[in-house]
C-alpha positions in Angstrom: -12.7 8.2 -10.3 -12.3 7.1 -6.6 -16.0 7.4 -6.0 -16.6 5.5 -9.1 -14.2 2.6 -7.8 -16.2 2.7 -4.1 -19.4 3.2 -5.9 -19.6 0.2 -7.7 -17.4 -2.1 -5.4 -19.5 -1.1 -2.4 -23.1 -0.2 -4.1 -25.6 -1.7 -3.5 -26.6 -4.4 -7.0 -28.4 -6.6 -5.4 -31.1 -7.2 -3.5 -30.7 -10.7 -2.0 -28.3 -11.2 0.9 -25.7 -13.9 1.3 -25.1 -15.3 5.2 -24.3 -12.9 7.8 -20.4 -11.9 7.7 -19.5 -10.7 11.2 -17.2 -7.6 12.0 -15.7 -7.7 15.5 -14.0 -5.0 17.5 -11.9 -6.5 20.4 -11.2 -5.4 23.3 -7.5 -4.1 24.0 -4.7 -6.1 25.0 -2.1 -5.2 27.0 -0.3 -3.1 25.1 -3.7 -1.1 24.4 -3.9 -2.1 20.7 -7.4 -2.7 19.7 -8.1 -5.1 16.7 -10.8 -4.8 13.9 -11.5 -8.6 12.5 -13.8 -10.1 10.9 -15.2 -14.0 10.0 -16.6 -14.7 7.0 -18.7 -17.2 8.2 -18.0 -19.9 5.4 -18.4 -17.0 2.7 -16.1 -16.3 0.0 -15.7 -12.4 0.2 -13.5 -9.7 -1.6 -14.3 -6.3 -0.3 -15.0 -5.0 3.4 -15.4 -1.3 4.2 -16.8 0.5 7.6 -17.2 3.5 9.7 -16.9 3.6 13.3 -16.9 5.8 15.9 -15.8 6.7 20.1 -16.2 9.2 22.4 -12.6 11.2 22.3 -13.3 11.9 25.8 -12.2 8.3 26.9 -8.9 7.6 25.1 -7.0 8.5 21.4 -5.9 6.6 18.9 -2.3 7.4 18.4 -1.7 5.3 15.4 -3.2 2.7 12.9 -1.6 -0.4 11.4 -2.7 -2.4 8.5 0.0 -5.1 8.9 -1.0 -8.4 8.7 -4.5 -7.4 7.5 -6.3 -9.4 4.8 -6.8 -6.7 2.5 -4.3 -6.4 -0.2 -5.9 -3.2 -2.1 -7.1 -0.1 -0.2 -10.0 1.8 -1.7 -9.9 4.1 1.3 -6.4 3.9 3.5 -7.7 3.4 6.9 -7.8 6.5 8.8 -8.9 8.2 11.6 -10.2 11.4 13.9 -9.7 12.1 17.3 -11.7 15.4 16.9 -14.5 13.7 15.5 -14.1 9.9 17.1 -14.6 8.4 13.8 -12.4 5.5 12.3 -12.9 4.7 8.1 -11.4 2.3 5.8 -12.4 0.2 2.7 -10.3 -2.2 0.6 -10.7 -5.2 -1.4 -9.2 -9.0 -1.3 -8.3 -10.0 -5.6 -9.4 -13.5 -5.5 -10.9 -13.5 -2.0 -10.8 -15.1 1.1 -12.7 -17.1 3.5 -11.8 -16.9 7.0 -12.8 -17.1 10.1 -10.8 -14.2 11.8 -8.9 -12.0 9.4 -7.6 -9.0 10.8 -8.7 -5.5 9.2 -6.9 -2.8 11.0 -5.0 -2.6 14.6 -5.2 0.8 16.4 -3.4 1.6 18.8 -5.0 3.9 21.5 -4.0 6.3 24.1 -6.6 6.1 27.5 -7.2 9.6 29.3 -8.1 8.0 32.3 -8.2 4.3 34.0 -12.3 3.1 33.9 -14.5 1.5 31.6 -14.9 3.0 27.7 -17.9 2.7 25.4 -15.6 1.4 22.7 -16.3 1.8 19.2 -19.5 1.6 17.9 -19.6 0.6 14.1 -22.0 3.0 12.8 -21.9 1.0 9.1 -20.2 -2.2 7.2 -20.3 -3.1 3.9 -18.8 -6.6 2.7 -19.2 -7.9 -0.8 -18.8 -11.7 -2.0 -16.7 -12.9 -4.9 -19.3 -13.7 -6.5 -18.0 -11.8 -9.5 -21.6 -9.7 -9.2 -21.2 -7.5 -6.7 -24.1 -9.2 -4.4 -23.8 -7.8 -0.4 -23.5 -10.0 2.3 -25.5 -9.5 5.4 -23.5 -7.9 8.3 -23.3 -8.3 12.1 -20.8 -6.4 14.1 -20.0 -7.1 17.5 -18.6 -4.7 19.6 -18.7 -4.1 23.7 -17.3 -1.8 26.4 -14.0 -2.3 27.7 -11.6 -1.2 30.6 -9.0 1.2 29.5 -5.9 0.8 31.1 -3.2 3.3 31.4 0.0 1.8 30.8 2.6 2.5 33.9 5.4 3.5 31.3 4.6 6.4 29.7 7.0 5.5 27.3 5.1 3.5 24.5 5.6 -0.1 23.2 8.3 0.0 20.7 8.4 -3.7 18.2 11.3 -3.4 15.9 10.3 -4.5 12.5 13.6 -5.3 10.1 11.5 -7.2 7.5 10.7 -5.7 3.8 7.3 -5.6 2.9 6.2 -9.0 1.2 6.7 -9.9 -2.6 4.0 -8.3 -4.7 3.4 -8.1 -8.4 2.6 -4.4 -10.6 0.4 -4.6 -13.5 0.5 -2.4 -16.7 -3.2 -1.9 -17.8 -5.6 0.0 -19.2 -9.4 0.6 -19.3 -11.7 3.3 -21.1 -12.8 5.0 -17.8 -9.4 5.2 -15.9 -7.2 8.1 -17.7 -9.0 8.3 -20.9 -7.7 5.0 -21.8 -4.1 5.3 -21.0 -2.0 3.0 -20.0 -1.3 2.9 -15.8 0.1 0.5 -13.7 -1.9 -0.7 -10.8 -0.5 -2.2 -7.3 -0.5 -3.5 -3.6 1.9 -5.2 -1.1 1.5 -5.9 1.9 3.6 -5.9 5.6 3.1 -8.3 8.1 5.0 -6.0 10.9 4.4 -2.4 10.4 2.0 -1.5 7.7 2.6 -0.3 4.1 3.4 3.6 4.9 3.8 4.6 0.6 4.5 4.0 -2.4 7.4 5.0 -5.3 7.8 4.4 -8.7 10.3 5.2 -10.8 10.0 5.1 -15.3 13.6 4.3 -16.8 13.3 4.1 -20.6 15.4 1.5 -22.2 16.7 4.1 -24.8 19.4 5.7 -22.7 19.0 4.4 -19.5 17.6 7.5 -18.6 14.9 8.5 -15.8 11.3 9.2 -17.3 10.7 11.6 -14.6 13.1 13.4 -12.1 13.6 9.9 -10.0 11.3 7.9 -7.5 8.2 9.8 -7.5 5.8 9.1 -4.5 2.9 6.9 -6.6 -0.7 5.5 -5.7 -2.5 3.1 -7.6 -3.4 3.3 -9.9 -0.2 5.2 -11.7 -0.6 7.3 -14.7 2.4 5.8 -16.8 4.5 8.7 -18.2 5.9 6.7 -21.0 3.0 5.3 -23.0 4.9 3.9 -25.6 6.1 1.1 -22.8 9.4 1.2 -23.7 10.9 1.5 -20.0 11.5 -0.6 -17.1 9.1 0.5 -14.1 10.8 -0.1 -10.8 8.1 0.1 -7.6 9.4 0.4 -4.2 6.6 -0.3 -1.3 7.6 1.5 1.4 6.6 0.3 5.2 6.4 2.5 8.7 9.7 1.5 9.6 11.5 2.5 6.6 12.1 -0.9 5.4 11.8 -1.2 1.7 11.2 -3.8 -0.9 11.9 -2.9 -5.0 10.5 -4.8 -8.0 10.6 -4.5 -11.3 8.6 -4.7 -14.3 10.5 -4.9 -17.5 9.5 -2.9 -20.4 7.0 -4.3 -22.5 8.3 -2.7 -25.6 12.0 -2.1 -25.0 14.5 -0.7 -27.0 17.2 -2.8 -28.6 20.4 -2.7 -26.9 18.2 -1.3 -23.7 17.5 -4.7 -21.8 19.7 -4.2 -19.2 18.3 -3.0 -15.6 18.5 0.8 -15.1 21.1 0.3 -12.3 23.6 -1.8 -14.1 22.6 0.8 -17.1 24.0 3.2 -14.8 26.9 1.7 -13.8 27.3 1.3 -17.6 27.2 4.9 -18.4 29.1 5.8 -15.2 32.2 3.2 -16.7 31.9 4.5 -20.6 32.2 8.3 -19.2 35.3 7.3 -16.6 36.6 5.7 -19.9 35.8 8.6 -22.3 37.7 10.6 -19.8 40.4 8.8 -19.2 41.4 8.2 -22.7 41.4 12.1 -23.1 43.7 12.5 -20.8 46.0 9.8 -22.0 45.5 11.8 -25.5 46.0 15.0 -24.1 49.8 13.8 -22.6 50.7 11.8 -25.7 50.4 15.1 -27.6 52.1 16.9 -25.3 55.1 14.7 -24.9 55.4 13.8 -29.2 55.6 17.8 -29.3 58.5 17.4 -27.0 60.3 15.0 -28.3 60.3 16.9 -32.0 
């Protein structure tokens, strides 16, 4: 299905190109974190993917961040090889944007030695407009040697991020070529300081309060939905490198009555009746006991 999805965001419909879009790689900043931007040049686009590539020989990249970056929905999570000095990523922008420097990706890279590197070379680019059709922009990347630097602390740069990923919406849907049909629930959030690290989604069906599956289970979208009826709440938790963690929910479309309340005060529910249950058993249990005295 994923090559389906890349296929026909990133394949080639059209023949006519739109204004050149123009990918920029630039060179580190102090803190040796090197940025991949791009400006749209007055276009309205929705979908950027690219390959690059470096010589391993001249530094490493030691991490990659996708905080703060203009796409919402990853086709391909940006990634990258310090074996093969290649760097990948493609995602799309619902609705689209038009700006004249979005960022993509930040790496962050390691140099082996002080001197001047080759850089990354984008071997490829693809960017779409939302244009509703598909139709390819023309691309331009721009993208020059730079001085590595080795950093005199060989302790690394360390930006505490407190924040919870930012408000985003889940939607139940379904389509003839995704899971036969069935329902799923498709999402994206974003994080301005760290990056979106993983999802989790957790079914609670309105019946009993009850987990659909054994708890949070570690999701991408789009999420096969367990309960196809849609009578549970669906709780998704975005997940960001630092641990911080925002939870939304998206009420059951077709819930049980007497099940509308959320599955934690559904718990706490539960949790009182049984303390209750039990208590009055014991009460009962020593009322017995001492009417059997008394006669």
């Amino acid at each position: 299905m994923k090559k389906i999805i890349i296929t026909t965001l990133f394949g080639i419909l059209f023949v006519h190109a739109a204004h050149a879009a123009v990918i920029t790689v630039q060179p580190p900043n102090s803190l040796n974190q090197v940025v991949i931007s791009i400006d749209t040049q007055g276009e309205d686009i929705n979908a950027v993917q690219a390959h690059a590539s470096f010589n391993p020989g001249d530094f490493t990249i030691t991490g990659i961040n996708d905080g703060g970056s203009i796409i919402d929905l990853w086709i391909e999570q940006p990634t990258f090889s310090n074996e093969s000095g290649t760097v990948d990523f493609s995602g799309i922008i619902p609705g689209g944007v038009d700006i004249a420097s979005g960022t993509i990706v930040t790496l962050n890279i390691l140099p082996r030695s002080g001197g001047i590197s080759t850089g990354f070379a984008i071997a490829s680019a693809t960017v779409l407009l939302n244009d509703g059709k598909g139709t390819p922009a023309s691309v331009t990347t721009m993208s020059n040697p730079f001085v590595l630097t080795v950093l005199s602390s060989t302790t690394p740069p360390f930006v505490l991020d407190t924040q919870p990923p930012d408000s985003f919406t889940p939607e139940i849907a379904s389509n003839p070529s995704i899971f036969n049909g069935e329902y799923f629930l498709s999402f994206s959030a974003t994080d301005q300081g760290s990056g979106i690290n993983h999802y989790e989604v957790l079914e609670v069906s309105t019946r009993g309060g009850n987990a659909v599956s054994s708890g949070w289970q570690v999701a991408t979208s789009p999420y096969l939905l367990k309960d196809q009826t849609l009578e549970s709440n669906i709780y998704v938790r975005a997940v960001d490198n630092a641990g911080n963690f925002r939870v939304v929910e998206v009420p059951a479309e077709h819930p049980v009555s007497g099940g509308l309340l959320p599955w934690y005060l559904q718990e706490l529910f539960y949790d009182a009746a049984g303390s209750l249950i039990v208590l009055l058993g014991i009460g009962l249990f020593f009322f017995i006991r001492r009417k059997k005295k008394l006669s």
